[in-house]
C-alpha positions as CSV (number, residue, x, y, z in Angstrom):
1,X,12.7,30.3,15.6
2,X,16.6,30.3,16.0
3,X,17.7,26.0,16.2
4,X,19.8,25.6,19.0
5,X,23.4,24.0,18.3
6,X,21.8,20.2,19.8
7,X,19.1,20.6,17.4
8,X,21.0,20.9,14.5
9,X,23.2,18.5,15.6
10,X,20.5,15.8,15.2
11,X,19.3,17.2,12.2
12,X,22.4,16.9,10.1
13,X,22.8,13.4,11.2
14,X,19.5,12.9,10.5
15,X,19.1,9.7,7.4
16,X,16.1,9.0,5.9
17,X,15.8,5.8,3.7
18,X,13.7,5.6,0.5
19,X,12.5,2.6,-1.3
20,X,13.4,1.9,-4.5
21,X,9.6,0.9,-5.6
22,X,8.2,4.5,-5.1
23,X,10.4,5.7,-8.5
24,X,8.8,2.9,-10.7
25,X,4.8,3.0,-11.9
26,X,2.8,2.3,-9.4
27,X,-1.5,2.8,-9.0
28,X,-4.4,1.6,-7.2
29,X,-5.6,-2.2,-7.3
30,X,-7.3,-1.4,-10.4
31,X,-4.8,0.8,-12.5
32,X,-1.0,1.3,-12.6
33,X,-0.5,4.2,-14.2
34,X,1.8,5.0,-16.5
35,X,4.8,8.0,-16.2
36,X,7.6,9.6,-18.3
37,X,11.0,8.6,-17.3
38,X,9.7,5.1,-15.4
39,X,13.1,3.6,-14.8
40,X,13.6,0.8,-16.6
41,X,15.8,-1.0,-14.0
42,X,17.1,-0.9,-10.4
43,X,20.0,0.9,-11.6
44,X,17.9,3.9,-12.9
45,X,15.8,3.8,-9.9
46,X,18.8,4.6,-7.6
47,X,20.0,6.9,-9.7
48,X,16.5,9.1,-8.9
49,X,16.8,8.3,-5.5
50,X,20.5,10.0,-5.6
51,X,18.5,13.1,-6.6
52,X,16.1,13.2,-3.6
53,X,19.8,13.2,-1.7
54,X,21.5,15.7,-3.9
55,X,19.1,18.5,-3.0
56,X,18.2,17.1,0.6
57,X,21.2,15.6,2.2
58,X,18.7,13.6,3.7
59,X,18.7,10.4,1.9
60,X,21.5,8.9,1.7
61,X,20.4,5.3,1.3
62,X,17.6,3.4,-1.2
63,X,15.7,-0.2,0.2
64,X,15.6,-2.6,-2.7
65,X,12.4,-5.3,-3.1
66,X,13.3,-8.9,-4.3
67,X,12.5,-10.2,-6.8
68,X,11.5,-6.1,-7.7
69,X,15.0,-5.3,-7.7
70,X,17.2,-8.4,-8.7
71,X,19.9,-8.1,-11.1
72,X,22.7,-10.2,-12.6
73,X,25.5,-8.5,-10.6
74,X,24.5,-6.7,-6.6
75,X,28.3,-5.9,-6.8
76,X,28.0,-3.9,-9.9
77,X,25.3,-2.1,-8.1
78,X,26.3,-1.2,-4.8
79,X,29.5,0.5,-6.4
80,X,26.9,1.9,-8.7
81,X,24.5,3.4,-5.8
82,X,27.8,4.5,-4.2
83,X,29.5,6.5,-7.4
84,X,25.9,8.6,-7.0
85,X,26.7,9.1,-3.3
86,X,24.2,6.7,-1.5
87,X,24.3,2.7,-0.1
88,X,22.4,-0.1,-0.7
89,X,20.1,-0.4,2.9
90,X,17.1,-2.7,4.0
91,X,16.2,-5.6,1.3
92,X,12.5,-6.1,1.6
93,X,11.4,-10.4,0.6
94,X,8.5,-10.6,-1.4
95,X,6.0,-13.6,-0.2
96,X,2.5,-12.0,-1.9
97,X,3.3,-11.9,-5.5
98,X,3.1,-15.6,-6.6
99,X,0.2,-18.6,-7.0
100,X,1.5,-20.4,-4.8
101,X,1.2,-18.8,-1.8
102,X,-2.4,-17.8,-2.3
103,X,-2.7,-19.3,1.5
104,X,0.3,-18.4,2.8
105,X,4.4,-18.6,2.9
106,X,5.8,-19.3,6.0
107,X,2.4,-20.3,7.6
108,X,1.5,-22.1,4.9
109,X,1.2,-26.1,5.9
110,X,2.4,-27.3,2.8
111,X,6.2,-28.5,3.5
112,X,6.8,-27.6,0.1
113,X,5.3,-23.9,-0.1
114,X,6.7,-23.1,3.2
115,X,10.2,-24.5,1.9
116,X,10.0,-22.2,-0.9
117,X,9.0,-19.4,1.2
118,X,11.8,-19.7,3.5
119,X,14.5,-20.3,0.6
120,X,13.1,-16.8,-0.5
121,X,14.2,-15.2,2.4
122,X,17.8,-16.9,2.6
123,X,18.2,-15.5,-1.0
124,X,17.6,-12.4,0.3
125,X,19.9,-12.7,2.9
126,X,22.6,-13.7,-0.1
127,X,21.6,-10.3,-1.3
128,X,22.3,-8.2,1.8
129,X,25.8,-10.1,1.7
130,X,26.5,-9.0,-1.7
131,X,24.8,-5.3,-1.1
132,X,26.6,-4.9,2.2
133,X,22.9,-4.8,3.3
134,X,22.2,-4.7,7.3
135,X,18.4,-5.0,7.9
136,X,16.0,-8.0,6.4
137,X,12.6,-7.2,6.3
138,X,9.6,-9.0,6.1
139,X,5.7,-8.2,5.5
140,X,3.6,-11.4,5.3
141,X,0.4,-11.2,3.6
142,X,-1.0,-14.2,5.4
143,X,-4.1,-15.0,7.1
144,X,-7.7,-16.0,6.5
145,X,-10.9,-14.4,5.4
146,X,-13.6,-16.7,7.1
147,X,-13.9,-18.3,10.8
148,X,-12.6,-22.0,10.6
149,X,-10.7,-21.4,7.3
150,X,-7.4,-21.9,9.0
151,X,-6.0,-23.1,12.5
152,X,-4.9,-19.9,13.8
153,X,-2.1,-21.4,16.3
154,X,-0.8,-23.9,14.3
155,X,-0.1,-21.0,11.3
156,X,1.7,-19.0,14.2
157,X,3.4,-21.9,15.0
158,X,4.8,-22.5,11.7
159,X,5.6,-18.8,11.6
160,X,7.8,-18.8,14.5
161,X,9.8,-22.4,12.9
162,X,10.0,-20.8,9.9
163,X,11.7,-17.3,10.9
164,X,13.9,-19.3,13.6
165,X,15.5,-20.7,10.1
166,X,16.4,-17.4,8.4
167,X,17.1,-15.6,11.5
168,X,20.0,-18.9,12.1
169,X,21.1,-17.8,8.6
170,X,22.0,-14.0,9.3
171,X,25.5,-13.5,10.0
172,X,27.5,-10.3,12.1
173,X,25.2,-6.9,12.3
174,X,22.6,-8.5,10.4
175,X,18.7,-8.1,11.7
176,X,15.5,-9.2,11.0
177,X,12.5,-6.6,10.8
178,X,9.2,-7.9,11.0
179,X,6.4,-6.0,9.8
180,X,2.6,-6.1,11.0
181,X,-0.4,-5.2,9.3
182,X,-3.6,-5.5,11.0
183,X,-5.5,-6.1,7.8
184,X,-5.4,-6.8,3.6
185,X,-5.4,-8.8,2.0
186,X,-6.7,-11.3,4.7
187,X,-9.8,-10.0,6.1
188,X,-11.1,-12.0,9.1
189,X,-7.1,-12.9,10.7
190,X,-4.0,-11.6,9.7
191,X,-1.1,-13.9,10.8
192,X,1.1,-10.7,11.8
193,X,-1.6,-7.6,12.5
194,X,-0.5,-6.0,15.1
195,X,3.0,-4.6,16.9
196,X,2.6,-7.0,20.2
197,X,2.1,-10.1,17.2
198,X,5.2,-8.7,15.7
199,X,7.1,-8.6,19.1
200,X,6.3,-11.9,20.4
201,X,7.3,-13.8,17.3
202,X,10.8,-11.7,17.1
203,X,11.1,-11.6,21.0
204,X,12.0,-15.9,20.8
205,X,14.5,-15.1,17.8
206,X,17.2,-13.1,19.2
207,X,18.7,-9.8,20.1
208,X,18.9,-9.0,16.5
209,X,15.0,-9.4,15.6
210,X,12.8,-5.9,15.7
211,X,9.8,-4.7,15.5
212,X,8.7,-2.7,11.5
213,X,6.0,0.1,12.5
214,X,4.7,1.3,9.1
215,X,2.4,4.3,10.3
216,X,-0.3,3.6,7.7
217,X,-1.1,-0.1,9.3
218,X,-3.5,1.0,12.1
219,X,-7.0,0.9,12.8
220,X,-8.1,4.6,12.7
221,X,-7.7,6.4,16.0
222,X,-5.4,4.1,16.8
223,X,-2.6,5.9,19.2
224,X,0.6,5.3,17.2
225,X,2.8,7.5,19.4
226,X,1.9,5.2,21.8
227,X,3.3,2.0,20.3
228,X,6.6,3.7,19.6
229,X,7.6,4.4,23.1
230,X,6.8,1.0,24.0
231,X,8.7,-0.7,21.6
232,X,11.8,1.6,22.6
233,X,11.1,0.9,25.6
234,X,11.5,-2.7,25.0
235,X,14.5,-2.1,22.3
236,X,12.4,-3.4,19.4
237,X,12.1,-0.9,17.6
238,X,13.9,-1.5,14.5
239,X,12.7,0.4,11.7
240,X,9.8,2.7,10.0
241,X,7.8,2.9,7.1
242,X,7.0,6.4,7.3
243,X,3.6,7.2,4.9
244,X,-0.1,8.4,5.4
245,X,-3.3,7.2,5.4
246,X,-7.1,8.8,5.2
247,X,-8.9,5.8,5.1
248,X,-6.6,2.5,5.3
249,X,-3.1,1.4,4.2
250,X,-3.0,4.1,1.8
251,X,0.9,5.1,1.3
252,X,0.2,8.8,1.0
253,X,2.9,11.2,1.4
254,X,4.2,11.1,5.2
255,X,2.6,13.9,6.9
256,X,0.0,14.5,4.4
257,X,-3.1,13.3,6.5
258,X,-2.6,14.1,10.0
259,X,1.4,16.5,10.8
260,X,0.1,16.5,13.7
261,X,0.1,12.6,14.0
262,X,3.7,12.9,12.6
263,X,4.8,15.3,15.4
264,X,3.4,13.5,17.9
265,X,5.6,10.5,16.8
266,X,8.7,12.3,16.1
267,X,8.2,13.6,19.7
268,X,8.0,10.2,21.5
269,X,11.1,8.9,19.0
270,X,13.3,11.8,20.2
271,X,12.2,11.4,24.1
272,X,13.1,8.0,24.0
273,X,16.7,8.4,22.5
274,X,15.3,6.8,18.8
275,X,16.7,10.0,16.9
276,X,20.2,9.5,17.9
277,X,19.9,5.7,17.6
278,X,21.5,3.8,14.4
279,X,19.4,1.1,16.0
280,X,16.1,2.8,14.7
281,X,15.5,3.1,11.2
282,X,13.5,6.0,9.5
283,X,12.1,4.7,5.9
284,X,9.5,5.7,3.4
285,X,7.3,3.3,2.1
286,X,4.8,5.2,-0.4
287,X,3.6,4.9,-3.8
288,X,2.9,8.3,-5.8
289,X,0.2,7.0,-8.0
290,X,-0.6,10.7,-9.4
291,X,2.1,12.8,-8.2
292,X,6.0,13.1,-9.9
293,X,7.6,10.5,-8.0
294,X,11.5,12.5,-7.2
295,X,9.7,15.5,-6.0
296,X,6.9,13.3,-4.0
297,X,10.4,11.6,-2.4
298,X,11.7,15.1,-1.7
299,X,8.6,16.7,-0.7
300,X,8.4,13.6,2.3
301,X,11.8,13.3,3.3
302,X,11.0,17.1,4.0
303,X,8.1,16.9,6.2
304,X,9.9,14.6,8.3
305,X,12.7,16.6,9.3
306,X,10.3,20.0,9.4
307,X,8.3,18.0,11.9
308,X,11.7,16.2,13.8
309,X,12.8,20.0,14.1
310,X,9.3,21.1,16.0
311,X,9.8,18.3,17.8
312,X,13.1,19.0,19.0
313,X,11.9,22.7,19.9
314,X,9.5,21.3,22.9
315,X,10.7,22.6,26.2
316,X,11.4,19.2,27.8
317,X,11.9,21.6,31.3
318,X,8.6,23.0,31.3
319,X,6.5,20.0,29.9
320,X,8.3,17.9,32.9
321,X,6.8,20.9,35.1
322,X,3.5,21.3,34.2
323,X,3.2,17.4,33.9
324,X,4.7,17.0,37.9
325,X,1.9,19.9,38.4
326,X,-0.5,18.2,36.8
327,X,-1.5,21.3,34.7
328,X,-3.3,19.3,31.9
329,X,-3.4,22.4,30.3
330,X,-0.2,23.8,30.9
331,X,1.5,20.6,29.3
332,X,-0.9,20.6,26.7
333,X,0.2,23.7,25.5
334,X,3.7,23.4,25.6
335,X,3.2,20.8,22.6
336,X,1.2,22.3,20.9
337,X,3.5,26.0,20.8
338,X,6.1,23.6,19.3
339,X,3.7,21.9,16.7
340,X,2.6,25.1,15.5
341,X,6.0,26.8,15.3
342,X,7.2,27.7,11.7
343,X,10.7,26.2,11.4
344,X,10.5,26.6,7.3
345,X,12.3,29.7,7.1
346,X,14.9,28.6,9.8
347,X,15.4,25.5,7.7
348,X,16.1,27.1,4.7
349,X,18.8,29.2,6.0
350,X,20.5,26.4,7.5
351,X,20.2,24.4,4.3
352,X,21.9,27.4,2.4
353,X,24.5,27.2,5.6
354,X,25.0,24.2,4.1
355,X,26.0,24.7,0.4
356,X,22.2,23.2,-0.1
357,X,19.2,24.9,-1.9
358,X,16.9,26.8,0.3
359,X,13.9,25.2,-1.5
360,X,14.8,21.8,-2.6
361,X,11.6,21.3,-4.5
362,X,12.5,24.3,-6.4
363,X,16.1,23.5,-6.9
364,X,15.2,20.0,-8.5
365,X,12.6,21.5,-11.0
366,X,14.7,23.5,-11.6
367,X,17.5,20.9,-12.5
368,X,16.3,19.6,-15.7
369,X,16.9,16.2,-14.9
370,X,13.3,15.3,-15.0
371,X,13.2,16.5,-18.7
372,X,15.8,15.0,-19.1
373,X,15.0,11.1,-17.9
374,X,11.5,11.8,-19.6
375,X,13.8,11.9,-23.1
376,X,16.1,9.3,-22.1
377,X,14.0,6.7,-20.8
378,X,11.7,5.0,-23.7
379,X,9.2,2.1,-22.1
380,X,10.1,1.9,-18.5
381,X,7.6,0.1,-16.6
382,X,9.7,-0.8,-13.3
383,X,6.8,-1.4,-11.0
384,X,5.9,-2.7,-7.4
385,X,2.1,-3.6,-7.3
386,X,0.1,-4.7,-10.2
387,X,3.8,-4.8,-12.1
C-alpha cells in the first residue's frame, strides 16, 4: 500500500516517549528477575533508550521516575541524554513506595503525611526545572479496601487541596498529568479510578492540568476509543501510557493483546487532530519481565506507528458516506480494509528512504551492543517495582 505524502508527513513527526524504568529489572509481585546488562544507573538507562531511537527515529525522549531516577547532578544528565541524541521528558512522582503512605499521600488525613506527599511532588517539579522537563505526572495508589474504611469525599477533598498546591508551583509550559486507575492496590475505592475522576479533579486546576489514559487501566470490555475522543473533545487529553493487558494492568507490549484495540485508538487520536498535537503525549509504560528489554522498547514503539499508519489509510470520504447512509455495514468495512492492510513492507522502504534499517529489530541484534552492555555492566539491579 503506497503512503500518501500527508501520511508520511505525520509519521516522521511522529515521537514516542519511553520510560526509563522498562530498561532496569523488573518482574511480577512475587519475582524481579534478574538480566545481563541491568543498568546500573539512570545514566545507563538512557543510554539504552538512545538505542531504541538510533534504529527507530521514533523515540526521541526517555520519562524518568523519582526517586527511581535521582542523581546528584539533572544537569549533568540532560546534556548527557542529549550527547546520545534524546531529552529528558515527563518526570513521573512516586507516592506508593514508602511506609508511610500505606493509607494514602495526598488523601491521606494526616497533615504531616500529606505534607510530605505534596513536598514530593514540588521536588519533582525542581527536577523538571533542572531537566528542562515539561509534563508532571501523577499516579496515586490511594483508596480503600473495605466499606466505611475511609470517608470517600473528604479523601477527594484533600486530593483536590493538595494538587491545587503543586499545580500553584508549576511555572511557564509546565502541566500536570493525572493518571487513573480504576483498581490495585485499593480494592473496594480507588481515589482516582476512572478518566471522568481524573477530569474533574484537573478541570478546577487550570488550563494546564490533563487527563493520563494508560490503556491497560480499564475494566475489560471497556471502550477505550471511546474515552479518547471525549477527552479531546474536552482538550484534556494530555498524555498516554501506551501498554497491553489480558487480564488486568498488566504492562504487556502495546499492541500485543488486542491491535485491533490499538487501531481503533490511533484512529479516534488522528480524527480528533491528537496526532498532530504537541499537546497530546504518546508514552510507553511496560515492564518486560521475560523479554530483552531494548528490543521489547523497539518492538512497541513499532506497533504503534504500524498501527498510526493503518489508521491514517482509512478513507475518511467514504466512512463519512456510508455513515450519512447509514450503511452499518458499509462503514464497518471501510475500518476494517484499513486494519487489515499490510503497511510492513511499505514501512520498511520508507525507513531505508530514510538512511534507517528496514528491520530495526534485526539492525539492533545485529549491533552488538547488547553483548556488549552484558560484558560491561557487572551487578546492575536499576529497578522499578519490587527494586
Amino acid at each position: 500500500m503506497p503512503l500518501t505524502p500527508e501520511t508520511l508527513s505525520t509519521l516522521e513527526a511522529q515521537s514516542i516517549e519511553l520510560p526509563s524504568w522498562a530498561f532496569g529489572n523488573s518482574g511480577t509481585r512475587f519475582k524481579v528477575f534478574a538480566t545481563a546488562g541491568t543498568p546500573r544507573d539512570p545514566f545507563e538507562k538512557i543510554a539504552d533508550a538512545a538505542q531504541v531511537n538510533r534504529f527507530t527515529a521514533l523515540a526521541p525522549s526517555v520519562a524518568l521516575h523519582i526517586p527511581w531516577d535521582k542523581v546528584d547532578d539533572y544537569a549533568a544528565l540532560r546534556r548527557h541524554a542529549e550527547d546520545l541524541g534524546v531529552t529528558l521528558g515527563t518526570i513521573n512522582s512516586n507516592t506508593f513506595q514508602d511506609d508511610d503512605y500505606k493509607f494514602g499521600a495526598l488523601t491521606h488525613h494526616d497533615d504531616r503525611i500529606r505534607r510530605k506527599a505534596i513536598d514530593h511532588h514540588l521536588e519533582c517539579i525542581d527536577i523538571m526545572d533542572a531537566t528542562g522537563s515539561r509534563d508532571l505526572k501523577i499516579w496515586l495508589a490511594e483508596g480503600s479496601n473495605y466499606p466505611g474504611q475511609a470517608d470517600l469525599r473528604a479523601r477527594q477533598d484533600r486530593l483536590q487541596e493538595s494538587l491545587q498546591e503543586i499545580y500553584a508551583r508549576l511555572t511557564g509550559e509546565q502541566r500536570l498529568v493525572l493518571e487513573y486507575k480504576f483498581f490495585e492496590p485499593a480494592f473496594y475505592h480507588t481515589d482516582v479510578p476512572d478518566w471522568g475522576t481524573s477530569y474533574v479533579q484537573v478541570a478546577a486546576l487550570g488550563e494546564r492540568a490533563m487527563v493520563c489514559l494508560d490503556t491497560g487501566h480499564h475494566a475489560p470490555g471497556t471502550n477505550i476509543e471511546f474515552i479518547v475522543m471525549q477527552l479531546q473533545r474536552l482538550g484534556k487529553l494530555g498524555s498516554f501510557d501506551f501498554n497491553s493487558r489480558f487480564y488486568a494492568d498488566d504492562d504487556l507490549i502495546v499492541g500485543a493483546a488486542d491491535p485491533f484495540q490499538l487501531f481503533r485508538i490511533l484512529f479516534e487520536v488522528n480524527r480528533g487532530g491528537g496526532l498532530q498535537n504537541p499537546d497530546v503525549v504518546f508514552m510507553l509504560d511496560q515492564c518486560h519481565n521475560v523479554e530483552e528489554k531494548i528490543p521489547g522498547q523497539i518492538r512497541s514503539v513499532l506497533n504503534v506507528q504500524e498501527m498510526t499508519a493503518r489508521a491514517l489509510s482509512v478513507d475518511g470520504d467514504a466512512l463519512a458516506s456510508a455513515q450519512a447512509a447509514n450503511d452499518v455495514l458499509g462503514a464497518n468495512a471501510v475500518l476494517m480494509d484499513a486494519f487489515y492492510t499490510d503497511v510492513r513492507p511499505t514501512l520498511a522502504e520508507w525507513r531505508e528512504s530514510r538512511g534507517l534499517a528496514a528491520d530495526p529489530m534485526a539492525a539492533y541484534a545485529a549491533s552488538g551492543y547488547q553483548e556488549k552492555i552484558a560484558a560491561d555492566r557487572v551487578g546492575g539491579v536499576q529497578a522499578g517495582w519490587g527494586a
